[in-house]
Backbone bond lengths (Angstrom), bond angles and torsions (degrees), N, CA, C in turn:
res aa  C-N    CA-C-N  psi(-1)  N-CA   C-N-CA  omega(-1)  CA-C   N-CA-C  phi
1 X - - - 1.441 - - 1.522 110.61 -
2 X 1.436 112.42 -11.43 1.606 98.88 -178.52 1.633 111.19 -85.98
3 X 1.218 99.31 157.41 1.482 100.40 160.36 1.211 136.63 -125.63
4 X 1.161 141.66 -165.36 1.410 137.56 150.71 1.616 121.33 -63.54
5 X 1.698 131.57 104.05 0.889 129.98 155.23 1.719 136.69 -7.15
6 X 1.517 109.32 87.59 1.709 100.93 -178.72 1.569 131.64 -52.36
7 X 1.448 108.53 140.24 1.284 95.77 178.38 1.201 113.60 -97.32
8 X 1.796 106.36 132.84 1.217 121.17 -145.77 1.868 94.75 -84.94
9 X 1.151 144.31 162.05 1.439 140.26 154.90 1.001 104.04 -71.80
10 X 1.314 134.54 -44.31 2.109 121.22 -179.12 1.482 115.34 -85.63
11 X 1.503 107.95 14.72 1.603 114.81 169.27 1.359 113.17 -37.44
12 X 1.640 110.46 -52.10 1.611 109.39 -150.92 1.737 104.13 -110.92
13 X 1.528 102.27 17.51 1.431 98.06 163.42 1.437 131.30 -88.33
14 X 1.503 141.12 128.51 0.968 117.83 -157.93 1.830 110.77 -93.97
15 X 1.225 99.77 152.45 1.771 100.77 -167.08 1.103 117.91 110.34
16 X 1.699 127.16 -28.03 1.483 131.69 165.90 1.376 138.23 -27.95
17 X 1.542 89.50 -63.41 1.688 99.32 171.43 1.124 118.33 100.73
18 X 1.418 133.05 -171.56 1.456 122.44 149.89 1.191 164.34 -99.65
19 X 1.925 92.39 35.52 0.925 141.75 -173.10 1.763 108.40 -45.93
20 X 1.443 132.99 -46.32 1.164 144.89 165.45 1.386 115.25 -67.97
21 X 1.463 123.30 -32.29 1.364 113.91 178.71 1.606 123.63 -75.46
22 X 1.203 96.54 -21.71 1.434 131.76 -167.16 1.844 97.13 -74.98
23 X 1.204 107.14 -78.83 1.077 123.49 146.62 1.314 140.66 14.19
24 X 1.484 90.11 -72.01 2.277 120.20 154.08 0.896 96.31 -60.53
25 X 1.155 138.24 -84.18 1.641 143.08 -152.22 1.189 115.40 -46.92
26 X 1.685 119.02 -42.02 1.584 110.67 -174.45 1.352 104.37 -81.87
27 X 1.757 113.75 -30.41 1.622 90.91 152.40 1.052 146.40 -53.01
28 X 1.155 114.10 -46.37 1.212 110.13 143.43 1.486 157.61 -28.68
29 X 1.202 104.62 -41.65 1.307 119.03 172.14 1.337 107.38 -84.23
30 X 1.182 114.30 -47.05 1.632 112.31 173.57 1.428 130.07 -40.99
31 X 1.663 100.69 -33.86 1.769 109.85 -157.13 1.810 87.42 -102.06
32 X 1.428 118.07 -11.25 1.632 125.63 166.63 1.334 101.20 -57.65
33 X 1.794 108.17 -63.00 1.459 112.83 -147.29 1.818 96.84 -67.84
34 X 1.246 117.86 -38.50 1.200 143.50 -167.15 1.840 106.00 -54.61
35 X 1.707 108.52 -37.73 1.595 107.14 -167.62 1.410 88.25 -98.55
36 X 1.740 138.55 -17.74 1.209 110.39 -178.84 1.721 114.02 -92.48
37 X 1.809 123.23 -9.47 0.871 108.45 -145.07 1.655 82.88 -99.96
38 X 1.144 135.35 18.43 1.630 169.41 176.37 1.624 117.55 -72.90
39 X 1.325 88.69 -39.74 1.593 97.05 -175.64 1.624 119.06 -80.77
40 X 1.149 139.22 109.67 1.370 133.87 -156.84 1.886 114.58 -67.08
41 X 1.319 99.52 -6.56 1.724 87.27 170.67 1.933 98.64 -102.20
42 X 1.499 111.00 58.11 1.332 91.03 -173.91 1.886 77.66 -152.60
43 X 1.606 116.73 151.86 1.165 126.22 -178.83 1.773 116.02 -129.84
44 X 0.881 120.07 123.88 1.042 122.62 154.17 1.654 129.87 -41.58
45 X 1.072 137.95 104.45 1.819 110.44 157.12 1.338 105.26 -151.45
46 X 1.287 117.48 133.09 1.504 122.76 -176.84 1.102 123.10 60.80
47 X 1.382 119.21 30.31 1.108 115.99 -175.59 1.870 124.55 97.32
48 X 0.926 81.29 -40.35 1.868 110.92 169.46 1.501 132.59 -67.02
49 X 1.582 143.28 132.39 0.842 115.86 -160.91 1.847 102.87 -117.71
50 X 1.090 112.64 150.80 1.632 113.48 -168.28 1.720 87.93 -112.18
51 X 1.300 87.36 159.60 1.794 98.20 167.42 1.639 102.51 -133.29
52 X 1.172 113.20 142.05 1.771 118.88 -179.42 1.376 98.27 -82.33
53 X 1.090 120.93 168.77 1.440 127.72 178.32 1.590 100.00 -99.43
54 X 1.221 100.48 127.32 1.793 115.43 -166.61 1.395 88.92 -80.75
55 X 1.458 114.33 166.03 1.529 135.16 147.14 1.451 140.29 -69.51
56 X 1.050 124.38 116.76 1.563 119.10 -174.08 1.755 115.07 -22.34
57 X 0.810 125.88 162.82 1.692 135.28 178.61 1.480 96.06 -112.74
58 X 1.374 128.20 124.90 1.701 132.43 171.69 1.580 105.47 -38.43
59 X 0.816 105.73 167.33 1.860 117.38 175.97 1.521 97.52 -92.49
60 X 1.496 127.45 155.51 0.673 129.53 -156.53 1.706 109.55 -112.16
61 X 1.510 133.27 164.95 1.711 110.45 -150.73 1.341 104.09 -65.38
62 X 0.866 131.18 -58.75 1.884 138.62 -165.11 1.533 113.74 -39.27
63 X 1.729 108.65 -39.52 1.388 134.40 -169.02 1.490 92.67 -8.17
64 X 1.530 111.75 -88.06 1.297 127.88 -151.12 1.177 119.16 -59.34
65 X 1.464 123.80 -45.84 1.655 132.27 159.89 1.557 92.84 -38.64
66 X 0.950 123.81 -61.15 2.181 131.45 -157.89 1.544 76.90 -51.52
67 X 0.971 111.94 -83.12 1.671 117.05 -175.20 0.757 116.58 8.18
68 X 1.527 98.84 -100.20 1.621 132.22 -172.66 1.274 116.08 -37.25
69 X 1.641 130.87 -66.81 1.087 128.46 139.31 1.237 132.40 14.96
70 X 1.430 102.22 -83.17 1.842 120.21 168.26 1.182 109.80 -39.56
71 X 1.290 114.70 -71.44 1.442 123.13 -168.64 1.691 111.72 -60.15
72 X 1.220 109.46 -13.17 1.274 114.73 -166.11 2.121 100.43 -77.28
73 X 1.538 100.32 -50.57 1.395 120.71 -164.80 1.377 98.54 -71.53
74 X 1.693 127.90 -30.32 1.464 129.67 172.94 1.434 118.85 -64.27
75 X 1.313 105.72 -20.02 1.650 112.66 178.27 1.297 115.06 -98.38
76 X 1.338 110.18 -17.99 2.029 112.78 161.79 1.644 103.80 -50.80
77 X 1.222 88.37 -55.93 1.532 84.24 -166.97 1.287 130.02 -106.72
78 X 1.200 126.39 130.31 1.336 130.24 -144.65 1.905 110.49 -96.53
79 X 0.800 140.99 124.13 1.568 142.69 -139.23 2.025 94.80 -86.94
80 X 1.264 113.04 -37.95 1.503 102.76 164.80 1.408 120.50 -63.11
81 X 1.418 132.77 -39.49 1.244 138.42 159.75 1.699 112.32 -61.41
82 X 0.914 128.12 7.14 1.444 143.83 -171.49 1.591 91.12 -105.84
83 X 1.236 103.19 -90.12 1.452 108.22 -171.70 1.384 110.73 -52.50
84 X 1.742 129.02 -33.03 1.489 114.49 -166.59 1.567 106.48 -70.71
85 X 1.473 117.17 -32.46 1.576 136.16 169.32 1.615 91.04 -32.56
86 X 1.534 108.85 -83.71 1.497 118.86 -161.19 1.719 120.60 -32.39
87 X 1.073 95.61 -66.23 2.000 134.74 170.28 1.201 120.33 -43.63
88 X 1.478 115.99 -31.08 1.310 119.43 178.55 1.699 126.29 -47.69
89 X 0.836 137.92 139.32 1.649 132.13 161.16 1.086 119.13 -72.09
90 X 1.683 128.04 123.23 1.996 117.63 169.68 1.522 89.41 -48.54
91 X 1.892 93.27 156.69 1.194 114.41 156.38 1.795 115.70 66.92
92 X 1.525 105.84 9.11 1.400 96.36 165.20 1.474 117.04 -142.39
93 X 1.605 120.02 142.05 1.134 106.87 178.28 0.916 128.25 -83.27
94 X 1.434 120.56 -172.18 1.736 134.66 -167.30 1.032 111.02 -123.36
């Protein structure tokens, strides 16, 4: 949504101000507030903007293979043998 800054014609007068930059911006902001308040899971009130609570998105095909998998390699390895690995001291036995 951003763009390149217009060049204003009273840019290079001196005394202006930032009256033109200012200017952009609330256009800006306007044509912002304007594309989100557009979107139908979105509400207006008081000025304020609400968002509805969307619906989950389906899982996608692979999901469950990915899964299974995962869960499969988490059960090789056992999380006390995890940590005793880590914890250990060089040079001493167990």
């Amino acid at each position: 949504m951003a763009r390149a800054p217009r060049q204003h014609p009273d840019r290079a007068r001196p005394g202006d101000g930032p009256t033109w930059h200012l200017q952009d911006l609330a256009e800006d902001l306007d044509a912002a507030y304007k594309q989100v308040a557009a979107n139908p899971a979105v509400t207006v009130n008081g000025g304020r903007l609400n968002l509805a609570k969307l619906d989950a998105l389906p899982l996608p095909d692979g999901y469950q293979a990915v899964h299974d998998a995962v869960l499969g390699m988490l059960r090789a390895s056992t999380i006390p043998s995890c940590c005793w690995r880590s914890t250990a001291t060089p040079g001493t036995s167990t």
